[in-house]
DOVOMAR-623346 format. One record per residue: x negated, y, z of N, C-alpha, C in turn. Coordinates in nm, 4 decimals. Layout:
BEGIN
NODE       n.c1       n.c2       n.c3      ca.c1      ca.c2      ca.c3       c.c1       c.c2       c.c3
NODE          X          Y          Z          X          Y          Z          X          Y          Z
...
//
This chain:
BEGIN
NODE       n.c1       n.c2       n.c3      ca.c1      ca.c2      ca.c3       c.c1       c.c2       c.c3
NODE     0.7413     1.8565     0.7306     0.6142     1.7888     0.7085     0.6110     1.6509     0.7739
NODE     0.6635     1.6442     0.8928     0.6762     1.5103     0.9733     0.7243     1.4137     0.8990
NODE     0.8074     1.4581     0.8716     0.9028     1.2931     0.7925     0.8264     1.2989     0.6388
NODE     0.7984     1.3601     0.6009     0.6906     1.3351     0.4833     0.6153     1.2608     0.4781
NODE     0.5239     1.2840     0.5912     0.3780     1.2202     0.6406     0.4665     1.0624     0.6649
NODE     0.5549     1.0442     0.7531     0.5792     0.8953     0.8003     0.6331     0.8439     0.6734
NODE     0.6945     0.8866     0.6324     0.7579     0.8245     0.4614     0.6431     0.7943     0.3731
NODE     0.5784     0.8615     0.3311     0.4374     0.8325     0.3034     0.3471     0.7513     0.3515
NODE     0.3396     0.7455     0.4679     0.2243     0.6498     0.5758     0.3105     0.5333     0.5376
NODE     0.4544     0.5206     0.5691     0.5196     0.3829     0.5389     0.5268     0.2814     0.4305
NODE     0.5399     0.3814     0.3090     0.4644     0.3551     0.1615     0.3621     0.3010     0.1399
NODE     0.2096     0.3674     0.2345     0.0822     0.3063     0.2269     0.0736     0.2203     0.2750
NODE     0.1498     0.1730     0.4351     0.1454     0.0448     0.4671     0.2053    -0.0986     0.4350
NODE     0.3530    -0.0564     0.3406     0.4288    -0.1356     0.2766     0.3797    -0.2079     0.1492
NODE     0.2533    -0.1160     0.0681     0.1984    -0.1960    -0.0592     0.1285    -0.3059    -0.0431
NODE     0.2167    -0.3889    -0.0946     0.1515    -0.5198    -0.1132     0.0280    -0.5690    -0.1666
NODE     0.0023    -0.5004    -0.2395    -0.1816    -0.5124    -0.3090    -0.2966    -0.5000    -0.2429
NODE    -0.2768    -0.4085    -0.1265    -0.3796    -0.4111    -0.0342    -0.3920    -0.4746     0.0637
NODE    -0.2619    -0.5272     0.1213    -0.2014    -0.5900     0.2450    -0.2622    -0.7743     0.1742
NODE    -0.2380    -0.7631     0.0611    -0.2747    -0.8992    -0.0077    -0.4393    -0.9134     0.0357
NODE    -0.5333    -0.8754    -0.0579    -0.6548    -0.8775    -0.0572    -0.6974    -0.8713     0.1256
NODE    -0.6326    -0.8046     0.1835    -0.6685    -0.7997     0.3401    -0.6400    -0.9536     0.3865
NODE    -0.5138    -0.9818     0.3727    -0.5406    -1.1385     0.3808    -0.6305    -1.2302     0.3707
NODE    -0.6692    -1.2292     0.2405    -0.8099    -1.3075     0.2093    -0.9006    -1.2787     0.2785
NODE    -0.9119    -1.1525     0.2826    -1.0315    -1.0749     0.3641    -1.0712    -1.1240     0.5032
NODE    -0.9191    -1.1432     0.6067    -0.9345    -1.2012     0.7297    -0.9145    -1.3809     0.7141
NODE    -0.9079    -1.4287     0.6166    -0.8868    -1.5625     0.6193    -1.0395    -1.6247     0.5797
NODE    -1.1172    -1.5527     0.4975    -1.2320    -1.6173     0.4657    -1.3099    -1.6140     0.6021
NODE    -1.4363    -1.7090     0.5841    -1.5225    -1.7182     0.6658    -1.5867    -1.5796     0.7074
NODE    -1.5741    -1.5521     0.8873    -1.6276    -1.4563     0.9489    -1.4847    -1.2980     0.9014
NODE    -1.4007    -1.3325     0.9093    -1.2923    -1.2687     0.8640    -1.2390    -1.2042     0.9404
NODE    -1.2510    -1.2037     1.0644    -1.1950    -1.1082     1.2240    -1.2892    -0.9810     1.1793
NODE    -1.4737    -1.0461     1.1731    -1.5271    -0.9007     1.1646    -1.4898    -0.8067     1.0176
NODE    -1.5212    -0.8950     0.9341    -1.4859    -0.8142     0.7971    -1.3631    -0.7624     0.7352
NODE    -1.2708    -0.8282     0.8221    -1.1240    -0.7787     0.8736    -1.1747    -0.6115     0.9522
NODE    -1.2251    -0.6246     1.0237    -1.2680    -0.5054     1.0922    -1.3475    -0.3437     1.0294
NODE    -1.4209    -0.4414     0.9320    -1.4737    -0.3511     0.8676    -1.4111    -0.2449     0.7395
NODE    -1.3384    -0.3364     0.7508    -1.2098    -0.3067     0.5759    -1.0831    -0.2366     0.7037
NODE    -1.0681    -0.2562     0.7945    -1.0104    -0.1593     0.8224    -1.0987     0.0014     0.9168
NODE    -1.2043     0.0207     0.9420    -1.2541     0.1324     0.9985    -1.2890     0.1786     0.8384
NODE    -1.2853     0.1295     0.7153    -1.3299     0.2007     0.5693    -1.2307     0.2153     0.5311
NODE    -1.0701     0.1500     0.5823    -0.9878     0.2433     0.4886    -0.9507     0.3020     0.6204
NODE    -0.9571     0.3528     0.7321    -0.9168     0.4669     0.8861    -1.0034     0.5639     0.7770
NODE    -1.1268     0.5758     0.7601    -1.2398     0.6857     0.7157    -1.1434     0.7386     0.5856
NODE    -1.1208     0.6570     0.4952    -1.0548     0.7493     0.3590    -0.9557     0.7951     0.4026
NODE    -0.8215     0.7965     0.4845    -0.7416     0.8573     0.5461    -0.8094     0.9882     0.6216
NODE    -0.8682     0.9306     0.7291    -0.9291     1.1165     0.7752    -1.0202     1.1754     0.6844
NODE    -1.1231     1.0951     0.6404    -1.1599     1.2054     0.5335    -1.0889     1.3159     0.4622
NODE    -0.9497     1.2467     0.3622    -0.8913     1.3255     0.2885    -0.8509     1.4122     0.3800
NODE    -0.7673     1.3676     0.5031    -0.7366     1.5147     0.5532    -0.7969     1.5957     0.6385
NODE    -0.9381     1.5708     0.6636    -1.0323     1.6591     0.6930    -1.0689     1.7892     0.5726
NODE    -1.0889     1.7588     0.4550    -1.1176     1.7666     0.3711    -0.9403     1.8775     0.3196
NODE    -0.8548     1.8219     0.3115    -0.7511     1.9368     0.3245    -0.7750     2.0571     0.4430
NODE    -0.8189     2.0021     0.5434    -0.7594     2.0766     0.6909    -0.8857     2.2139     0.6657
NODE    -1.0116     2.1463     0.6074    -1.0993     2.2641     0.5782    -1.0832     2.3612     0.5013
NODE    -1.0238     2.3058     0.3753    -0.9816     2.4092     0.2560    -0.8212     2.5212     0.3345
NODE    -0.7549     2.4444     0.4201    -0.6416     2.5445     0.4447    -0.6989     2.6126     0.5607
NODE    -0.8040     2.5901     0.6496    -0.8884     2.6546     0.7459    -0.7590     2.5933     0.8887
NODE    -0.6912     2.4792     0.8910    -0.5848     2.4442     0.9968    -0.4325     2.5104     0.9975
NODE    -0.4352     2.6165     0.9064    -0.3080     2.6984     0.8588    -0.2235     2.6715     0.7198
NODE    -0.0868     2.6711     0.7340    -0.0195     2.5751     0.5802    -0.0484     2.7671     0.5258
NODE    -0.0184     2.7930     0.4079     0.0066     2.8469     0.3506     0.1308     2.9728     0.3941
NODE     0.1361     3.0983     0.3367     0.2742     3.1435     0.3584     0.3511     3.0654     0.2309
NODE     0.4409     3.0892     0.2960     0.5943     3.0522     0.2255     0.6053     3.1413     0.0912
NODE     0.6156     3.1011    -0.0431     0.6104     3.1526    -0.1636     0.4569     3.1996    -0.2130
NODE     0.3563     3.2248    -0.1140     0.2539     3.2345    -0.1622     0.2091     3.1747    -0.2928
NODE     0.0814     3.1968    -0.3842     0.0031     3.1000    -0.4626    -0.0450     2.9854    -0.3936
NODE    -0.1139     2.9431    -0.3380    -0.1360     2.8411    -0.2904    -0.0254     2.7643    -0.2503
NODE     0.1096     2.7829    -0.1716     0.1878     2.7275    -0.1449     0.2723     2.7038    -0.2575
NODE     0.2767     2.7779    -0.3841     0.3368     2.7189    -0.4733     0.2614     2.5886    -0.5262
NODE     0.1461     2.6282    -0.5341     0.0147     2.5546    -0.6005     0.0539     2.4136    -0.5227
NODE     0.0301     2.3944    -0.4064     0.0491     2.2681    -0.3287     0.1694     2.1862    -0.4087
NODE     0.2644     2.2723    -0.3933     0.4067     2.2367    -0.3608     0.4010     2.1437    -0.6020
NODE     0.3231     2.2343    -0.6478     0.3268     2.1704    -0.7551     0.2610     2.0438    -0.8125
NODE     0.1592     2.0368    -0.6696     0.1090     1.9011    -0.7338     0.1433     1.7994    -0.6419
NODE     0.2670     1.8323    -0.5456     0.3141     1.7171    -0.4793     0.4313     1.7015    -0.5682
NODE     0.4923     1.7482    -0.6725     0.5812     1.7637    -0.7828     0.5095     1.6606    -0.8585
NODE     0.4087     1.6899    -0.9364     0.3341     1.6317    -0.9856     0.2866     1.5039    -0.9349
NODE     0.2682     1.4816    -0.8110     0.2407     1.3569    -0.7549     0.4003     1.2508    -0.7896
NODE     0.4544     1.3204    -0.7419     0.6108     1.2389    -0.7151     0.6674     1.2347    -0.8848
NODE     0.6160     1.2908    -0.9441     0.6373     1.2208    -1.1017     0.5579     1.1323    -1.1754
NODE     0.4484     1.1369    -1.1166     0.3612     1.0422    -1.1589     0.3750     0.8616    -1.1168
NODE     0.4450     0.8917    -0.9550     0.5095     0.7680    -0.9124     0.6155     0.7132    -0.9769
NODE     0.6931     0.8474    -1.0009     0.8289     0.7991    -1.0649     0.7977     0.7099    -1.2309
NODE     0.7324     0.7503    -1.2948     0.6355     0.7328    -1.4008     0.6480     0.5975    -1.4290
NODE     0.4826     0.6249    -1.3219     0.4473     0.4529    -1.3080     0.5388     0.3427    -1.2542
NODE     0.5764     0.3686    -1.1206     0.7490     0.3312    -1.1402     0.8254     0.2032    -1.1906
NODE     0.8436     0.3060    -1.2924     0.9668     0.3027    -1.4055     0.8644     0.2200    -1.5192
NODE     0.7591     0.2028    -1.5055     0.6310     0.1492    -1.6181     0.6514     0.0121    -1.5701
NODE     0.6365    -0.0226    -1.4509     0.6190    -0.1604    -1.3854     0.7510    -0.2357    -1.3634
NODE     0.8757    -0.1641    -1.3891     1.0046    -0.1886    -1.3701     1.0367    -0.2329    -1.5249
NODE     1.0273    -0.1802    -1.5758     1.0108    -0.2148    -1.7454     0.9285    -0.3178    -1.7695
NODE     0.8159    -0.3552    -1.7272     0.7230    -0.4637    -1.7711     0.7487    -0.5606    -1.6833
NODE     0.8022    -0.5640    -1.5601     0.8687    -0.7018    -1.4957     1.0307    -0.7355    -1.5537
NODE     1.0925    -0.6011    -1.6157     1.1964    -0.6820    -1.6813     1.1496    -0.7452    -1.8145
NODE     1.0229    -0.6914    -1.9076     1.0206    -0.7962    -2.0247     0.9448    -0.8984    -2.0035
NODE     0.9145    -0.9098    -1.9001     0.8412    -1.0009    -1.8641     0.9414    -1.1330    -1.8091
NODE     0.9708    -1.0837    -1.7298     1.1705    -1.1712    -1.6974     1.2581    -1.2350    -1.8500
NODE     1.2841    -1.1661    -1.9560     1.3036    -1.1208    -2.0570     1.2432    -1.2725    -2.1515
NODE     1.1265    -1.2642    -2.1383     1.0312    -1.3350    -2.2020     1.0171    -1.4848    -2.1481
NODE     1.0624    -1.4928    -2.0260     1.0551    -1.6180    -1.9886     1.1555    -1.7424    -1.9810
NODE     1.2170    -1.7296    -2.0638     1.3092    -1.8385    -2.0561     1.4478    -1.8403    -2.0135
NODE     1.5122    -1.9118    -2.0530     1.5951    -1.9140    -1.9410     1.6437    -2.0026    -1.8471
NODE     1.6954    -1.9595    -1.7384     1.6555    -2.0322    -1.6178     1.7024    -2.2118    -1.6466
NODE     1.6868    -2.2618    -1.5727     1.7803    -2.4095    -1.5705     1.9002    -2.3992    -1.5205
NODE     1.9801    -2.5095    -1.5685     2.0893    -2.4661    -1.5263     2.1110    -2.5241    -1.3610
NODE     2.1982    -2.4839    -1.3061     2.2450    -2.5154    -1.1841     2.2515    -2.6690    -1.1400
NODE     2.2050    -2.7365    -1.0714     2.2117    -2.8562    -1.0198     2.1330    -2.9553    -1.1478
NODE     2.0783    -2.9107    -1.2187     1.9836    -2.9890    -1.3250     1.9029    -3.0351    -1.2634
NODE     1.8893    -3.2206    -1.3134     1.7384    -3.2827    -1.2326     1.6625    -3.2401    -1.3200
NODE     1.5085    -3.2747    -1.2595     1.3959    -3.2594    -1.3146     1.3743    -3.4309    -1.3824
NODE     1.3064    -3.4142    -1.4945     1.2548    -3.5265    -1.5671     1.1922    -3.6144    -1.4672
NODE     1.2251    -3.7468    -1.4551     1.1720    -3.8393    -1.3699     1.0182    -3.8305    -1.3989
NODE     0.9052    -3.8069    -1.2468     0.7843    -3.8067    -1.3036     0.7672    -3.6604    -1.3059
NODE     0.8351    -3.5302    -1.3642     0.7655    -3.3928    -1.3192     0.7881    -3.3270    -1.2217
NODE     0.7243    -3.2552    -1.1416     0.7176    -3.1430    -1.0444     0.8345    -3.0834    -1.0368
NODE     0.8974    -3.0632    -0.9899     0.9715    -2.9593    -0.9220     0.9451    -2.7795    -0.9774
NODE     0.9585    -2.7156    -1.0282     0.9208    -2.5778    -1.0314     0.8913    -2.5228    -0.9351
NODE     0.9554    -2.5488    -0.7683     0.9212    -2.4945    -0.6419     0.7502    -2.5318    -0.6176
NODE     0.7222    -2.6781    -0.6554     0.6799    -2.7371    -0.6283     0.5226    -2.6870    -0.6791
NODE     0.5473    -2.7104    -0.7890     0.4803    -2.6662    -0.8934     0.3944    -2.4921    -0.8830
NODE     0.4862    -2.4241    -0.8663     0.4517    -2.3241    -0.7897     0.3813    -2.2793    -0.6426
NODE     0.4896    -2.3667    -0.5620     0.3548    -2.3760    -0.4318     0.2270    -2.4104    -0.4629
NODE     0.1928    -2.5121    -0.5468     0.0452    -2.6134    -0.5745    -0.0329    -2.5030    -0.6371
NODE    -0.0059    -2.4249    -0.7252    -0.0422    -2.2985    -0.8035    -0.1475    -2.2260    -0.7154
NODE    -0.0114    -2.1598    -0.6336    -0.0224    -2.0897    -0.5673    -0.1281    -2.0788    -0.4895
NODE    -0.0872    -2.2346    -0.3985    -0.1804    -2.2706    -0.2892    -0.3818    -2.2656    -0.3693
NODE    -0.3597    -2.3411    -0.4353    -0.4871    -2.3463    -0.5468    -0.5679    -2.2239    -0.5575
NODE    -0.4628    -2.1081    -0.5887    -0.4917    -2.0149    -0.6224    -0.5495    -1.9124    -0.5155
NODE    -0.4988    -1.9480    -0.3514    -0.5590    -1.8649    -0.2746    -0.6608    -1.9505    -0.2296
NODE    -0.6683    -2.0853    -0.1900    -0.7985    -2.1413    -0.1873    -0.9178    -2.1253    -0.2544
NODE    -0.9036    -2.0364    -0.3540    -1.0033    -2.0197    -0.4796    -1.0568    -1.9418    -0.4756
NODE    -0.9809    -1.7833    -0.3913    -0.9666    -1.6433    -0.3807    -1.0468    -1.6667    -0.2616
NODE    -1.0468    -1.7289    -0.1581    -1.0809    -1.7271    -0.0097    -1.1900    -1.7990    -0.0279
NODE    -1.2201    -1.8744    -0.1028    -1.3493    -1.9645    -0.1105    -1.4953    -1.8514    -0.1816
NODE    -1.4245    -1.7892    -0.2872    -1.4913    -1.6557    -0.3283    -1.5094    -1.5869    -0.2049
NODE    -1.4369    -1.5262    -0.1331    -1.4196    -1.4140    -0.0082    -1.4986    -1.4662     0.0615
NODE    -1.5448    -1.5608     0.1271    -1.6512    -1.6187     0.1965    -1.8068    -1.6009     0.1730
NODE    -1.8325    -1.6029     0.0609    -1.9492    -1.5511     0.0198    -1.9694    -1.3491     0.0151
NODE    -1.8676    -1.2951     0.0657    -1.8558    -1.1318     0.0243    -1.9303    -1.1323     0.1478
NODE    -1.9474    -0.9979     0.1488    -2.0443    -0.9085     0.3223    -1.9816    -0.7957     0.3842
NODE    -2.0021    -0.7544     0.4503    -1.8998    -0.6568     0.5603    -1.9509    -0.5568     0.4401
NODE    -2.0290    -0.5366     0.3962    -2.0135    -0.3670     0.3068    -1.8888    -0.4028     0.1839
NODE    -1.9155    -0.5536     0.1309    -1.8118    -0.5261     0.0276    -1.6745    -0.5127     0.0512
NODE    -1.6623    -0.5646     0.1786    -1.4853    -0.5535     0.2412    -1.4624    -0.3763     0.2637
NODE    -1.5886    -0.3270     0.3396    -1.5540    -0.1928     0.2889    -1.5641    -0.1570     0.1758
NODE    -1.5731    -0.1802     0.0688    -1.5988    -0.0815    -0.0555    -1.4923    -0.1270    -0.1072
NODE    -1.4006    -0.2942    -0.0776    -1.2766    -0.2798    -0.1303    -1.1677    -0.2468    -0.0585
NODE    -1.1499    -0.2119     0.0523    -1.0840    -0.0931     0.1381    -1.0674     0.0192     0.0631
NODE    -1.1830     0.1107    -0.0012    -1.1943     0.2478    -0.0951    -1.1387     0.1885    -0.1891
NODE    -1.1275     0.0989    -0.2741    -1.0935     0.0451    -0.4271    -0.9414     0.0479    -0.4120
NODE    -0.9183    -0.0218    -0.2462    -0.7760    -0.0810    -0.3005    -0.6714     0.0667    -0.1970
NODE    -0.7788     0.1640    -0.1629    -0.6411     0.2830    -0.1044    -0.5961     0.2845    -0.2269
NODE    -0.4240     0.3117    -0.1926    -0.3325     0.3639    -0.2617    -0.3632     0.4958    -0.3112
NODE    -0.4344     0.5279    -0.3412    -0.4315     0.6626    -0.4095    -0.3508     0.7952    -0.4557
NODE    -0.2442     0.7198    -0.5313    -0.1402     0.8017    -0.5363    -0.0615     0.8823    -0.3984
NODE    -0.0739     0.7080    -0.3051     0.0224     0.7816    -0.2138    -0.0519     0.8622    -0.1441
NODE    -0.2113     0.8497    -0.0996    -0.2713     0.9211    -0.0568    -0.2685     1.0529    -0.0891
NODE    -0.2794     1.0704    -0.2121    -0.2604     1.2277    -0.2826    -0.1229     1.2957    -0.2493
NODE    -0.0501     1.2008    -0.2116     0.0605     1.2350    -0.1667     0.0673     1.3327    -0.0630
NODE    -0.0162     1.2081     0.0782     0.0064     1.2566     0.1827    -0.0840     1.3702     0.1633
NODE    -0.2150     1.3850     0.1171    -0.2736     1.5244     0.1208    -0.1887     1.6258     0.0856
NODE    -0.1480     1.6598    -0.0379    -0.0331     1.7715    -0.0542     0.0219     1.7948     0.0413
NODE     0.1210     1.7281     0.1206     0.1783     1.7155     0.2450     0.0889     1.7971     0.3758
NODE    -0.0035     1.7055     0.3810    -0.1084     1.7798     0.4546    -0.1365     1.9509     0.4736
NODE    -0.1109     2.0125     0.3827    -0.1657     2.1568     0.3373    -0.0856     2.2092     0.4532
NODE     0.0341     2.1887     0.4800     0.1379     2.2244     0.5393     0.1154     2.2161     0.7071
NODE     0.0051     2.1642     0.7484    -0.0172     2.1149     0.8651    -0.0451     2.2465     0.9410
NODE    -0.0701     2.2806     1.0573    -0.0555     2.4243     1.1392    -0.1550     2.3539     1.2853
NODE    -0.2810     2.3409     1.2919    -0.3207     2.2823     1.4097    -0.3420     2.3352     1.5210
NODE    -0.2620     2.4372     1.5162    -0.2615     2.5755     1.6237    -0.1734     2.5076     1.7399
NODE    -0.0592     2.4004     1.6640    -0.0023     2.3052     1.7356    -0.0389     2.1463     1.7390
NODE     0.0265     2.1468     1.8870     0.0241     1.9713     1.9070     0.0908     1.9071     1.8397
NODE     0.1519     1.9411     1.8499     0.2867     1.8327     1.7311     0.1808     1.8286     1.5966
NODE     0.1272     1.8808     1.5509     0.0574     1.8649     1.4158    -0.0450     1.7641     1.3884
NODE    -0.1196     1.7332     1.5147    -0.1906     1.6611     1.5521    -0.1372     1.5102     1.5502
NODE    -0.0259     1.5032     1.6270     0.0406     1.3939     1.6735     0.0929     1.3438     1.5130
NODE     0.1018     1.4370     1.4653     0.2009     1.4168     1.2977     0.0912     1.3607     1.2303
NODE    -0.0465     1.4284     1.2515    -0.1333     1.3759     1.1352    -0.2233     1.2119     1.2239
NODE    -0.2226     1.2198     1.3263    -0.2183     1.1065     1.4247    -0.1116     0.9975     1.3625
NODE    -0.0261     1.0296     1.3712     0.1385     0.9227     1.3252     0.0724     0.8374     1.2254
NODE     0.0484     0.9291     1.0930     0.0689     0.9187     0.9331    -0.1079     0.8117     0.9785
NODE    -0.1463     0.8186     1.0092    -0.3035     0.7514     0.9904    -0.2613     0.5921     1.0751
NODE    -0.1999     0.5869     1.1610    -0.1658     0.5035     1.2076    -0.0750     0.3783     1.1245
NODE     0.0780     0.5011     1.1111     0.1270     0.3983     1.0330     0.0849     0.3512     0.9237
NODE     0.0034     0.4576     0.8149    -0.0297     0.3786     0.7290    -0.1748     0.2779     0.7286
NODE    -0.1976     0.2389     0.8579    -0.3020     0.1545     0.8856    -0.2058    -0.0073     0.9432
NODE    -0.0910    -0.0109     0.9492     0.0035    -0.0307     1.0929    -0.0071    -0.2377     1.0495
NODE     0.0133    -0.2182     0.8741     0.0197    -0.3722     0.8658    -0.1085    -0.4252     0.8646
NODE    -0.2051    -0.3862     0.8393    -0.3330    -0.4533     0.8395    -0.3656    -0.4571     0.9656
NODE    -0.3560    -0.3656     1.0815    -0.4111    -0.3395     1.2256    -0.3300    -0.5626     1.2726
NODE    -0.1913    -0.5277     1.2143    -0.1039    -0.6674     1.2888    -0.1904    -0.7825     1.2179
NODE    -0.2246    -0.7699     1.1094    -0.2840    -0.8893     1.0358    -0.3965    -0.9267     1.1025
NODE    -0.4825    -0.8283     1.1478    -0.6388    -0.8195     1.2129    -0.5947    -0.9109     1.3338
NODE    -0.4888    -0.8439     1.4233    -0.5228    -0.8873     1.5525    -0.4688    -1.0188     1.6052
NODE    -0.3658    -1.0337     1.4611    -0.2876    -1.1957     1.4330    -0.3895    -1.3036     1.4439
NODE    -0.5419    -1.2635     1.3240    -0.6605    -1.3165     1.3432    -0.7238    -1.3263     1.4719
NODE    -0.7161    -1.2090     1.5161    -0.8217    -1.2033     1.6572    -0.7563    -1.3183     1.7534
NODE    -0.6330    -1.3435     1.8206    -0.6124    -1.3881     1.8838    -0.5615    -1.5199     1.8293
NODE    -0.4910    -1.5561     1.7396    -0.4451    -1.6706     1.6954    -0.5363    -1.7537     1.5832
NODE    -0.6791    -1.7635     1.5853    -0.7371    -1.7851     1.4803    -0.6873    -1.8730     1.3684
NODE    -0.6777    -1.9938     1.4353    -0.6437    -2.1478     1.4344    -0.4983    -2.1350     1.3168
NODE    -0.4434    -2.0657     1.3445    -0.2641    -2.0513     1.2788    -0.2680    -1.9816     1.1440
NODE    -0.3326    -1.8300     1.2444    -0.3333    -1.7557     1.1198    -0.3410    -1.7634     0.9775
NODE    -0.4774    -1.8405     0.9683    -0.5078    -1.8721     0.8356    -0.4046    -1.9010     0.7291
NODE    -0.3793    -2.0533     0.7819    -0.2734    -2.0912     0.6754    -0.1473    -2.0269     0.6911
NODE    -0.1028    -1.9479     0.7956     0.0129    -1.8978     0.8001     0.0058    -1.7717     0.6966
NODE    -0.0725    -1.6768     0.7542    -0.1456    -1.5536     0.6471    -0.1504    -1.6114     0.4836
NODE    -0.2103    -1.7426     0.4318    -0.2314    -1.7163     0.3248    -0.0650    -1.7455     0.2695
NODE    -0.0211    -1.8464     0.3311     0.1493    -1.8389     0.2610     0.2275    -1.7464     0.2638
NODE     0.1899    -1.6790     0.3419     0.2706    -1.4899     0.3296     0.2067    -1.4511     0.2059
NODE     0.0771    -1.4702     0.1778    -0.0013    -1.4096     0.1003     0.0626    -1.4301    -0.0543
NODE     0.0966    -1.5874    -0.0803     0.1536    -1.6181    -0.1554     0.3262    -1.5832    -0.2177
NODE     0.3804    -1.5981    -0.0979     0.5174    -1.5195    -0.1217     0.5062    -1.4059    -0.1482
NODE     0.4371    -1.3032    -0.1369     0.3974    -1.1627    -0.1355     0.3789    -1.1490    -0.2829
NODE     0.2743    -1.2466    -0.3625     0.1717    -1.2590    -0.4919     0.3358    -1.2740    -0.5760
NODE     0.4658    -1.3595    -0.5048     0.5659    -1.3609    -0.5870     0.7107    -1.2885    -0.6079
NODE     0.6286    -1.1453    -0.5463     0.7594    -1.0404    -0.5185     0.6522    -0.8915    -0.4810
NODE     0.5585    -0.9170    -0.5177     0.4527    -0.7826    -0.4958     0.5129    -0.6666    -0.6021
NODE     0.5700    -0.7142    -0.7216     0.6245    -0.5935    -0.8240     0.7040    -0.5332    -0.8351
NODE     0.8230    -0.6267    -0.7564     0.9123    -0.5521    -0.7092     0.9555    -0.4400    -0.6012
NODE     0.8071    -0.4387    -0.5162     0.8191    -0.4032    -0.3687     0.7284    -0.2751    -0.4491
NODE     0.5901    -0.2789    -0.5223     0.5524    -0.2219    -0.5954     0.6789    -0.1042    -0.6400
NODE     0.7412    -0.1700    -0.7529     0.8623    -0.0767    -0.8114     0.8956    -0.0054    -0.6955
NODE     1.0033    -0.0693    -0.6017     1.0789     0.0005    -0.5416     1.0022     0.1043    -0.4254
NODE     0.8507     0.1130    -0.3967     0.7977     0.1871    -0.3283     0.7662     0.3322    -0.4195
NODE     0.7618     0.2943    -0.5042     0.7005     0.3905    -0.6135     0.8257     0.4958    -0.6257
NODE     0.9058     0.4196    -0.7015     1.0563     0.4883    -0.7494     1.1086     0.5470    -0.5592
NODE     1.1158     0.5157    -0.4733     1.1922     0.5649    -0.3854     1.0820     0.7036    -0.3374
NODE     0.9923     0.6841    -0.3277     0.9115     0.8198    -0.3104     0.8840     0.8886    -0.4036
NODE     0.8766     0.8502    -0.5033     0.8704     0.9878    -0.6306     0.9486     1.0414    -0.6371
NODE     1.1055     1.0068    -0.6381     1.1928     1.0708    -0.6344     1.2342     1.1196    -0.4914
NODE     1.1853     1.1036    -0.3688     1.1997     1.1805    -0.3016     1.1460     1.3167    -0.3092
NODE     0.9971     1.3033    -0.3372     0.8467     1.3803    -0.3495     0.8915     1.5050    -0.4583
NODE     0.9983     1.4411    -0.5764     1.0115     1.5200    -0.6685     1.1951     1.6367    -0.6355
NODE     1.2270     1.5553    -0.5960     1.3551     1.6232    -0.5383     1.3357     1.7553    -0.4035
NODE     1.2292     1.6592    -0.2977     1.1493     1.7834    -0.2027     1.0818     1.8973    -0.2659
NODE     1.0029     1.8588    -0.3270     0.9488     1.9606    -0.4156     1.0263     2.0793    -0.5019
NODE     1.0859     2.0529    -0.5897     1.2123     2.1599    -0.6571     1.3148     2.1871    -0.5359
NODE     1.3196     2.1658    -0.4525     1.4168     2.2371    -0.3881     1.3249     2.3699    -0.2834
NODE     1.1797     2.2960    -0.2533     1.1505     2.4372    -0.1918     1.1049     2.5031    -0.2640
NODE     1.0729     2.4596    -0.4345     1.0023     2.5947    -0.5224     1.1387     2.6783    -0.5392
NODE     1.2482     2.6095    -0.5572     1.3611     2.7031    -0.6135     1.4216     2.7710    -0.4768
NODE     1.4837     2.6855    -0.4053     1.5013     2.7475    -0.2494     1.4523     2.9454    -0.1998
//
């Protein structure tokens, strides 16, 4: 169950989609607190869900082959194919998307006297583009940073870690510490982003939003490869203890 939970928690903290929008979140005006708030609303959907498991198993996993323990064990099957899935959906649509765009320039080619640079061109985009995002974010309120905390949990992986969860035994410490771990780490990059804000105000900003931007230009891939490496873990764990 341990290395489940942290493989999972690592997943939730590694997605770029939420880690993005948190950016903005602490970069707009009054952004330390509403930074704050978007993270105690996504701490709450983490213990919730596994409050909410820990009641239905009464603090005890299941016996071993039981119904319920098959039951679990099938919709963390089910979870880990659904990743694999989607996946393999977003891996396919960034290759026709790749596919579709041209092809590259060639090696050591100038640019037309008079146009941009493609790097260039792209930073200005970019930059534009989170100034635009953060200028919006400024006008939001500490409830909406929480309500997009709930919007933007990972879901999947969450469902993840609940399945996982069933398995928990709080008769012990270690179980505690395990479901302690998993809430942490998967809180672990936003907690650094928050307190990057808290203490470094002045930097942060523009430093945060150009992460933000490099992120906006490799989020699908990190996407893909989070997806595909835990589904197929999720789905390989799974058939080996139904058949086992």
């Amino acid at each position: 169950m341990v290395l489940d939970l942290l493989l999972i928690a690592l997943a939730i903290t590694l997605d770029p989609l939420p880690l993005m929008a948190f950016v903005l979140v602490v970069a707009s005006t009054g952004g330390a607190r509403k930074g704050l708030v978007f993270l105690l609303s996504w701490l709450a959907c983490l213990v919730l869900v596994i409050a909410i498991v820990l009641l239905l198993t009464g603090g005890q996993p299941p016996p071993p082959r039981s119904p319920p323990s098959a039951a679990a064990l099938g919709v963390k099957l089910a979870v880990g194919v659904a990743l694999v899935v989607y996946g393999e959906h977003r891996r396919r649509r960034l290759a026709a998307l790749r596919a579709s765009g041209g092809a590259a320039p060639e090696p050591g080619a100038e640019p037309a006297p008079g146009a941009p640079s493609p790097g260039a061109a792209a930073a200005g985009a970019d930059g534009a583009s989170s100034a635009s995002l953060t200028t919006e974010m400024d006008r939001t309120t500490g409830w909406a940073a929480a309500g997009l905390a709930v919007l933007l949990q990972p879901w999947g992986l969450v469902a993840a870690g609940a399945t996982t969860v069933v398995e928990a035994d709080t008769s012990h410490l270690a179980s505690w510490f395990a479901l302690f771990g998993f809430c942490v780490l998967a809180t672990a990059s936003l907690l650094a982003v928050e307190l990057y804000v808290v203490f470094s105000p002045t930097a942060a900003r523009a430093r945060l939003l150009a992460l933000r931007a490099w992120m906006e230009r490799h989020s699908e891939q990190a996407v893909v490869a989070l997806c595909l490496l835990l589904g197929f873990w999720l789905v390989g764990k799974s058939i080996y203890q139904l058949t086992g």
